[in-house]
Each structure stands twice: as C-alpha cells, then as structure tokens.
C-alpha positions in Angstrom: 19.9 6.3 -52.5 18.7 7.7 -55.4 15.4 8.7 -53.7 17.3 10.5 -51.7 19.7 12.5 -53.7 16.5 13.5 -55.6 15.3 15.4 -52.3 17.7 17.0 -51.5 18.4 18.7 -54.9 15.2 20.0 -54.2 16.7 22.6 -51.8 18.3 25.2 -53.4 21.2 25.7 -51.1 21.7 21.8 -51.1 22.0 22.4 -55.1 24.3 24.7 -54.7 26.5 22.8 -52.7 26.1 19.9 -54.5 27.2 21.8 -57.8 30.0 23.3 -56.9 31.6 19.9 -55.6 30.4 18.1 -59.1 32.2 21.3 -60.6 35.0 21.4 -59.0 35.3 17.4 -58.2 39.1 18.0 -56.7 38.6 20.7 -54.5 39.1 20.5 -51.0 37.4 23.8 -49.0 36.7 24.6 -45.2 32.8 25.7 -44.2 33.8 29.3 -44.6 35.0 29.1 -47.9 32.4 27.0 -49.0 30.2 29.6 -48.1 31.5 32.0 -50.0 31.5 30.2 -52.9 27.6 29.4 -52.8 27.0 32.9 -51.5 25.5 32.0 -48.4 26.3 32.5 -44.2 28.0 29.9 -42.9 25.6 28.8 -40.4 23.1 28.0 -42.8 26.1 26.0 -45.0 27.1 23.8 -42.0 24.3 21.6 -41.6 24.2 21.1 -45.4 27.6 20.3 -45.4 26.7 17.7 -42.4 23.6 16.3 -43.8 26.1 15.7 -47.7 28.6 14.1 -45.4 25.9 11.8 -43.8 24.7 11.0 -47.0 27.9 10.0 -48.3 28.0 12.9 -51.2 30.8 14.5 -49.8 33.8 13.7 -47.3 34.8 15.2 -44.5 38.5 15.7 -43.2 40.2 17.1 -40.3 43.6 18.4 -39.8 43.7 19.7 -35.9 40.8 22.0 -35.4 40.3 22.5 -39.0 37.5 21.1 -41.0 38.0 20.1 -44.9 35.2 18.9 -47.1 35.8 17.3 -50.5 33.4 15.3 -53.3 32.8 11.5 -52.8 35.1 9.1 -54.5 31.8 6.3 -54.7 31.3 6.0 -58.3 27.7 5.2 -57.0 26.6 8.0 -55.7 29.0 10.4 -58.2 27.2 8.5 -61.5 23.3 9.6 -59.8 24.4 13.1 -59.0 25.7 13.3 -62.5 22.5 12.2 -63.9 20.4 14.3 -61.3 22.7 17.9 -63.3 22.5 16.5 -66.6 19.1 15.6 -66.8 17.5 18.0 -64.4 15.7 16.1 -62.1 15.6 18.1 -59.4 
C-alpha cells in the first residue's frame, strides 16, 4: 500500500488532492467544490477522486444524485500519508 501511495503523490494534482483532505481531515466536499479548492476543472478532478476512493484514501458518499467525498478513517493508510507530507517522499 505504501508503494502505492508513494506513486501517486508523484502526480501533482493527486498531491493536491491528497493535501487538502490531510488538511482539512473533516471535511466533506462534492467534485465541484473539490475542484475549486485545488484549482483545477472538474473533469480532470473526477478520476482522481475515483482512483483515492479505490485506493481506500478517501470515502465516497451519496445522498440522492449527489456525490460527497471525505478523508479515510483507516489509521493505516492516514499514518503513511502522514509520513509521505512530513517527510517528503513524493
């Protein structure tokens, strides 16, 4: 998994992602508004946000037609992101 992790912070828009989620580890945000917050178009944000959810980095949620995305609660994979920001490995 960690393997893995370590790729994809490789991509900048991935990062990105990634960061604001470990930020803002409560936050709960649609694919638009995630987009805005990484400065990005959303069609380039949604397969990110698919390929995090796949991975198991973040969680997705659905309330009717609406789409929600949130930070993982696996202490796992939350203790390797948070040594992938602090120490730079990416």
């Amino acid at each position: 998994m960690k393997d893995k992790l370590e790729r994809i912070m490789k991509d900048k828009l991935m990062k990105d992602v990634v960061s604001f989620f470990f930020q803002n580890q409560s936050s709960v945000d649609s694919a638009s508004g995630i987009s805005a917050w990484v400065c990005s178009r959303r069609g380039n944000v949604q397969p990110v946000l698919d390929e995090l959810v796949k991975l198991g980095v973040l969680e997705e949620d659905s309330i009717g037609s609406a789409k929600g995305y949130c930070y993982t609660r696996d202490m796992k994979i939350m203790n390797i992101i948070e040594d992938l920001m602090k120490n730079g490995k990416n």
